[in-house]
Structures are given as C-alpha cells and as structure tokens.
C-alpha positions as a Markdown table, in Angstrom:
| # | Residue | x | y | z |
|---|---|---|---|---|
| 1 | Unk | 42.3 | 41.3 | 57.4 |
| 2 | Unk | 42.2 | 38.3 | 59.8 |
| 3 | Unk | 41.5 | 35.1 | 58.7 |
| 4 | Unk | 38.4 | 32.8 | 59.4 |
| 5 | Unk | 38.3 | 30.6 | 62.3 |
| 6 | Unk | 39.5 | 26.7 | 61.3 |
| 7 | Unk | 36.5 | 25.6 | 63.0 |
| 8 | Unk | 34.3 | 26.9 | 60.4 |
| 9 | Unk | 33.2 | 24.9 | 56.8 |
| 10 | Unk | 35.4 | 26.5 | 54.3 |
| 11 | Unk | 32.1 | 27.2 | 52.3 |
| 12 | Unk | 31.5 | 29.8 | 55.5 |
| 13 | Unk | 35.0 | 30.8 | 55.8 |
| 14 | Unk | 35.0 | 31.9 | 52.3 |
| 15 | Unk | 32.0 | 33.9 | 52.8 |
| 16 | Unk | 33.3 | 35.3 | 56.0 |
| 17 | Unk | 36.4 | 36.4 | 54.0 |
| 18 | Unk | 34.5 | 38.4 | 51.2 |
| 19 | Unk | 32.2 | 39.7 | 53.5 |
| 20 | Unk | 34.8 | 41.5 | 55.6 |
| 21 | Unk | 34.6 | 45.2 | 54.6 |
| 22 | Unk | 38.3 | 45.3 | 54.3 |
| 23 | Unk | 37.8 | 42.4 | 51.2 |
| 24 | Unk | 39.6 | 43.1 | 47.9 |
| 25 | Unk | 38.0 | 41.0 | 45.1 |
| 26 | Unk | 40.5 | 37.8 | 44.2 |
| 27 | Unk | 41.1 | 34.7 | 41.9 |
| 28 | Unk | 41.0 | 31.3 | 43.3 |
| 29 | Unk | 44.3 | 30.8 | 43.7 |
| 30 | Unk | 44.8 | 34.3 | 45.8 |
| 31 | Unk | 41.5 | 33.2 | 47.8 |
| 32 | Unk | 43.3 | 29.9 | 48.3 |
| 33 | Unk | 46.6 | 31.6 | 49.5 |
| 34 | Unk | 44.5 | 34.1 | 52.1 |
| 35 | Unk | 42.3 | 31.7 | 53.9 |
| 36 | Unk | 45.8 | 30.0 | 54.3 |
| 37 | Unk | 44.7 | 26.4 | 52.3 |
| 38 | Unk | 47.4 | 24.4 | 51.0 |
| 39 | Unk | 47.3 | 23.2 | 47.5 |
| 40 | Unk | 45.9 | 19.7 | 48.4 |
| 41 | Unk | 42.3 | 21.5 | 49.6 |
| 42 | Unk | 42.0 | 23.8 | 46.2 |
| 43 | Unk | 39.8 | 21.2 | 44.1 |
| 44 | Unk | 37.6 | 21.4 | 47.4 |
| 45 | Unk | 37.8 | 25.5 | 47.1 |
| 46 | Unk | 37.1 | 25.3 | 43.6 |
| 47 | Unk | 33.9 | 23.1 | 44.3 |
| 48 | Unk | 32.5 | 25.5 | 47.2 |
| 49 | Unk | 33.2 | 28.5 | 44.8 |
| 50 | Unk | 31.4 | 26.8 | 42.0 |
| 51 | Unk | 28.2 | 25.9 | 44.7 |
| 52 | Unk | 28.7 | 29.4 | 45.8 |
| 53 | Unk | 27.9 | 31.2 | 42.2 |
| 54 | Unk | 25.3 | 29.1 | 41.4 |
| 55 | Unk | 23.9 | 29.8 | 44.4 |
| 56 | Unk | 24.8 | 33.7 | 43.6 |
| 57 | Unk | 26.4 | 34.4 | 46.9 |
| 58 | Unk | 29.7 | 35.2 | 45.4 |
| 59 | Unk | 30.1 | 36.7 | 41.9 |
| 60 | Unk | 32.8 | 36.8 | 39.3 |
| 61 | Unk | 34.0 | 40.4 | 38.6 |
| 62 | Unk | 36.6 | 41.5 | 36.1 |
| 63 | Unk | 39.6 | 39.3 | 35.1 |
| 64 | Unk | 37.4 | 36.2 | 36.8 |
| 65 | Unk | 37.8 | 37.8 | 40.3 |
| 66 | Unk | 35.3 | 36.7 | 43.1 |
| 67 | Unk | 33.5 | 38.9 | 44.8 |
C-alpha cells in the first residue's frame, strides 16, 4: 500500500487511502499512523473523518473502524 501524494488535502488523501483495493478498515489512530501524520495534525484528521461520515463517504464498521 503506497501512501497518498503530500500534495493532496488530507480530506482526499484519506479517501485515496480507503479507496485503494488493498485497504484494510482502521481506527483513527492507525489511519493517522498510515498516511504517515504526526500527532500534531490528528485533531485535523479527526475533523475531516467527522465531515467525511456525515457526508457518508466513509463509514464506521465494527470496533469503530473506518471504512
């Protein structure tokens, strides 16, 4: 599984990341740790994952993994 470009929003690289067929459902934290984020962006990631399930392009599956 590659990562998303940097050059991306991480609203898209977080989409780009579940959308790869290779894509094994994940907590925040674990999403954090694969698109490579250190710990001062996770309120952002939290915020984009929020607007993303509103949204319903990502959804929480068992255990409150996203998918």
């Amino acid at each position: 599984m590659s990562l998303p470009p940097l050059s991306m929003t991480l609203r898209d690289r977080i989409l780009a990341l579940v959308r790869e067929a290779s894509f094994v459902p994940a907590d925040e934290p674990e999403l954090a740790r694969r698109l490579g984020l250190p710990k001062k962006q996770r309120s952002q990631l939290k915020f984009e994952v929020r607007q993303l399930l509103r949204d319903g392009r990502l959804a929480r599956g068992a255990h409150g993994r996203l998918a």
